[in-house]
C-alpha positions as a Markdown table, in Angstrom:
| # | Residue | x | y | z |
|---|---|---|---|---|
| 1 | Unk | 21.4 | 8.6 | -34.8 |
| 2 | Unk | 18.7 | 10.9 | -35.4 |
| 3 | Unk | 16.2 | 7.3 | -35.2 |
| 4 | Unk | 17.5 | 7.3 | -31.7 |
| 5 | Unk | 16.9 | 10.6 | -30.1 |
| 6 | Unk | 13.2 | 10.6 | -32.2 |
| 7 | Unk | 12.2 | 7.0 | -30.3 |
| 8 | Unk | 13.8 | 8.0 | -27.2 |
| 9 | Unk | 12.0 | 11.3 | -27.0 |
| 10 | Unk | 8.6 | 9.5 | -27.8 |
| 11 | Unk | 9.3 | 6.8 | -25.1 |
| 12 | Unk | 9.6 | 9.6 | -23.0 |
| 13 | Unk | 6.6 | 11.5 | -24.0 |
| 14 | Unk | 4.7 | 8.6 | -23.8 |
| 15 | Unk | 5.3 | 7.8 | -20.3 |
| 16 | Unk | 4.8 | 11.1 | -19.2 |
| 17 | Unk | 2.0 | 10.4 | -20.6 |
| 18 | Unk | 0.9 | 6.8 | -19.3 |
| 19 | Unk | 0.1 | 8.1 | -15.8 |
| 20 | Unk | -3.3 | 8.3 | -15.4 |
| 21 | Unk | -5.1 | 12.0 | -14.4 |
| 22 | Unk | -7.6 | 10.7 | -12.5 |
| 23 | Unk | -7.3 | 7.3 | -10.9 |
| 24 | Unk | -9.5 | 6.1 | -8.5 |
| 25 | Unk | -8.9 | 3.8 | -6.0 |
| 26 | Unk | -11.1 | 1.2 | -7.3 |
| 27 | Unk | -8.6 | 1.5 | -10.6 |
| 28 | Unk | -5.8 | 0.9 | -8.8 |
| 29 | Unk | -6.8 | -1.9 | -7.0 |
| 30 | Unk | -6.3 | -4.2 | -9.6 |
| 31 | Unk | -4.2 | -7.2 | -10.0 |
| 32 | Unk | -1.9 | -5.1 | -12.8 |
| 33 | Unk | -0.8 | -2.7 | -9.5 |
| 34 | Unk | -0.5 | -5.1 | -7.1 |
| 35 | Unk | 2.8 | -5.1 | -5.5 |
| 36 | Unk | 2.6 | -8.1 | -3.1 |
| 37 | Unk | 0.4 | -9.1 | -1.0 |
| 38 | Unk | 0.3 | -11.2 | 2.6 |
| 39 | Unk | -1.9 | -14.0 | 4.2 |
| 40 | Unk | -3.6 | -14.5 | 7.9 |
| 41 | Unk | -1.9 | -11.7 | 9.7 |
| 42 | Unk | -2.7 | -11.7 | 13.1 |
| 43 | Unk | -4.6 | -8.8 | 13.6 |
| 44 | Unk | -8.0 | -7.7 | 13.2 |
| 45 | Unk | -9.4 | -4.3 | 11.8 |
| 46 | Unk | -9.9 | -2.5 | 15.0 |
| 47 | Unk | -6.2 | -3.3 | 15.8 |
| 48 | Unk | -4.7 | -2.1 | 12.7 |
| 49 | Unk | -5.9 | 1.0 | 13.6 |
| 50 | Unk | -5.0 | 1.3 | 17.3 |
| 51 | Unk | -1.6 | 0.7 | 16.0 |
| 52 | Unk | -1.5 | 2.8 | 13.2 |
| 53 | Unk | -2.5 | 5.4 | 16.0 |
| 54 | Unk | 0.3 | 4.8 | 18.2 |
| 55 | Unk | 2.7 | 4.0 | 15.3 |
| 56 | Unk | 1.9 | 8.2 | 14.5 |
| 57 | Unk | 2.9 | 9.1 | 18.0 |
| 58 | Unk | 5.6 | 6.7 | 18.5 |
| 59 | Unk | 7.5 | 7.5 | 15.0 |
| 60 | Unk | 5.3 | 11.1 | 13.2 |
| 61 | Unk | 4.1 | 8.8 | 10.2 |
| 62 | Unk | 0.4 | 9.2 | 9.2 |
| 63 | Unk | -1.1 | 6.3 | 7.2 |
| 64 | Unk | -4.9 | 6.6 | 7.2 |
| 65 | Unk | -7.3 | 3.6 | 7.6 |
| 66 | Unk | -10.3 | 3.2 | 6.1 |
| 67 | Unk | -13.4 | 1.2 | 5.8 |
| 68 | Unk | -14.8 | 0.2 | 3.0 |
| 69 | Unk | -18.8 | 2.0 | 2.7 |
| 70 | Unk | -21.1 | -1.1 | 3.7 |
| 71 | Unk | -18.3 | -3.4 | 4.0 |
| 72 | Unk | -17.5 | -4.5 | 7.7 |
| 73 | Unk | -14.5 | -7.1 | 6.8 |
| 74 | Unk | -12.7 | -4.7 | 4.3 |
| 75 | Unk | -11.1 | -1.9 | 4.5 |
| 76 | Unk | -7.7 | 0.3 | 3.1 |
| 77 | Unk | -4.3 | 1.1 | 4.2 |
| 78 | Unk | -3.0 | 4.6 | 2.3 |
| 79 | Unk | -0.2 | 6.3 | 2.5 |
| 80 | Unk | -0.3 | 9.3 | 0.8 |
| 81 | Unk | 3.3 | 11.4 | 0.1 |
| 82 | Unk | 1.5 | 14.9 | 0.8 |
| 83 | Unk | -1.6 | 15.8 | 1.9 |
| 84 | Unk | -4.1 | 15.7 | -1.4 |
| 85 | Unk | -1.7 | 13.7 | -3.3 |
| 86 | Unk | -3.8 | 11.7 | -5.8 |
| 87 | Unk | -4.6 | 7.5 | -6.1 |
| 88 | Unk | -1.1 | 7.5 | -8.4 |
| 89 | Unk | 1.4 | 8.3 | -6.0 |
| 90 | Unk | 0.0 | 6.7 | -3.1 |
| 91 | Unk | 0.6 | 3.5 | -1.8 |
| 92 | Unk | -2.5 | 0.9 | -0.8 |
| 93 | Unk | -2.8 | -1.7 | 1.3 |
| 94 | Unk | -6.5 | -3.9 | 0.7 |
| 95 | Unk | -7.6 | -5.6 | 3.7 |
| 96 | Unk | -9.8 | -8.3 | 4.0 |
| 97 | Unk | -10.8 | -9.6 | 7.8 |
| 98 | Unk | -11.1 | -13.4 | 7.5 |
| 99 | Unk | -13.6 | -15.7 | 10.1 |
| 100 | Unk | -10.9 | -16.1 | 12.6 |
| 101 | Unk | -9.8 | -12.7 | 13.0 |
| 102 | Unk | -6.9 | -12.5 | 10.9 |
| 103 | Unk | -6.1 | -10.3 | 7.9 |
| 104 | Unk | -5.2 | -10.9 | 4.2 |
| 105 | Unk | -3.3 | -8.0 | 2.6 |
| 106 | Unk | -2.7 | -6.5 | -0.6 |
| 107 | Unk | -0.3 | -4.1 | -1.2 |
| 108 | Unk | -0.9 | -1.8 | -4.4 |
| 109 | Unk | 1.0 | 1.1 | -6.3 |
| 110 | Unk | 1.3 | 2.8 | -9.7 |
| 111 | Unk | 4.8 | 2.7 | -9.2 |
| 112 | Unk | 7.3 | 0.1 | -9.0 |
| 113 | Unk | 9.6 | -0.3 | -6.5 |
| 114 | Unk | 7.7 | 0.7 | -3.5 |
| 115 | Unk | 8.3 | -2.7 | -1.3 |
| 116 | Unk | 10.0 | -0.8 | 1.2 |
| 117 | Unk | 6.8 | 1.6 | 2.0 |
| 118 | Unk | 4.8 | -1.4 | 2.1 |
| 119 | Unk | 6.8 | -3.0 | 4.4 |
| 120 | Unk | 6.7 | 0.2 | 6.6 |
| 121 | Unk | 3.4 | 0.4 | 6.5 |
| 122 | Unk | 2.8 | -3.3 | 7.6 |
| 123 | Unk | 5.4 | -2.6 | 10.1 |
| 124 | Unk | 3.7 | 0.1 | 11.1 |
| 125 | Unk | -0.1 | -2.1 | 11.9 |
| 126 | Unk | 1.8 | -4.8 | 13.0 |
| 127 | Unk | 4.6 | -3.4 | 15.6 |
| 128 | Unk | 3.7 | 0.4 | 15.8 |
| 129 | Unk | 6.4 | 0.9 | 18.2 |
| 130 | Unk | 9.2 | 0.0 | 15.2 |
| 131 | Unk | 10.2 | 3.3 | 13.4 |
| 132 | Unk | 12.1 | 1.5 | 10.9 |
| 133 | Unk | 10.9 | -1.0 | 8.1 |
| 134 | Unk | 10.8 | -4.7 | 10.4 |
| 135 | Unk | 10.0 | -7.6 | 8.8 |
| 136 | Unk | 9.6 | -10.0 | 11.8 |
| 137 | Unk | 6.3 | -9.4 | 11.6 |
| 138 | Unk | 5.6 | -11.9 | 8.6 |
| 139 | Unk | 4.4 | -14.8 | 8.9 |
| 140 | Unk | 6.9 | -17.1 | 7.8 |
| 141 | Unk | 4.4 | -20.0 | 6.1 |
| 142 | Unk | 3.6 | -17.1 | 3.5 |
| 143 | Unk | 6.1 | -14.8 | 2.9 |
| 144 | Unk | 5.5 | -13.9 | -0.7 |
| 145 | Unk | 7.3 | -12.0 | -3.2 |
């Protein structure tokens, strides 16, 4: 019995102490955090974020867009839980402007089970009028994971 409680309070050191202190984005936008991603959305980067504009005064929820420095067909998606809140507890979405003016996305996290935010957040690029997670959005030839 004694076995038990000594592994299960090292389990739970040792995830305490998996998170990282200072991940970047770069870090987490690797295949090992990617949550899902989606292909040849209709929109382009200027209209992601003209709609995450009006998504904010539609429905109060700030996701911030950015380019990528010296990249002009990528760019990021984050949503951050409070303002200054580090890479780890934010959610990412990679875009990538293809030739015909579509998007690919990828969806990252530390944490599991953040599909929900991500669809929120595409919900919220896609059909910024929606306040609630909408998934008619997706393009039905790709829906992924």
């Amino acid at each position: 019995m004694k076995t038990f409680y000594v592994l299960s309070a090292v389990l739970m050191l040792s995830a305490c102490a998996s998170q990282p202190a200072g991940l970047t984005a770069d870090q987490l936008e690797t295949d090992r955090y990617l949550v899902t991603e989606r292909r040849r959305l209709p929109i382009d980067l200027a209209g992601v974020q003209q709609n995450l504009f009006r998504h904010e005064a539609a429905c109060g929820e700030v996701y911030t867009f950015e380019m990528l420095p010296g990249q002009s067909t990528f760019g990021r998606v984050v949503y951050r839980p409070a303002p200054g809140a580090g890479w780890a507890d934010s959610v990412v979405l990679g875009l990538t402007l293809l030739h015909n003016r579509t998007i690919n996305v990828k969806a990252y996290s530390y944490y599991s089970g953040q599909m929900d935010r991500v669809h929120r957040m595409v919900t919220a690029m896609m059909k910024p009028a929606a306040c609630q997670a909408d998934t008619s959005w997706e393009n039905k030839m790709d829906v992924g994971p």
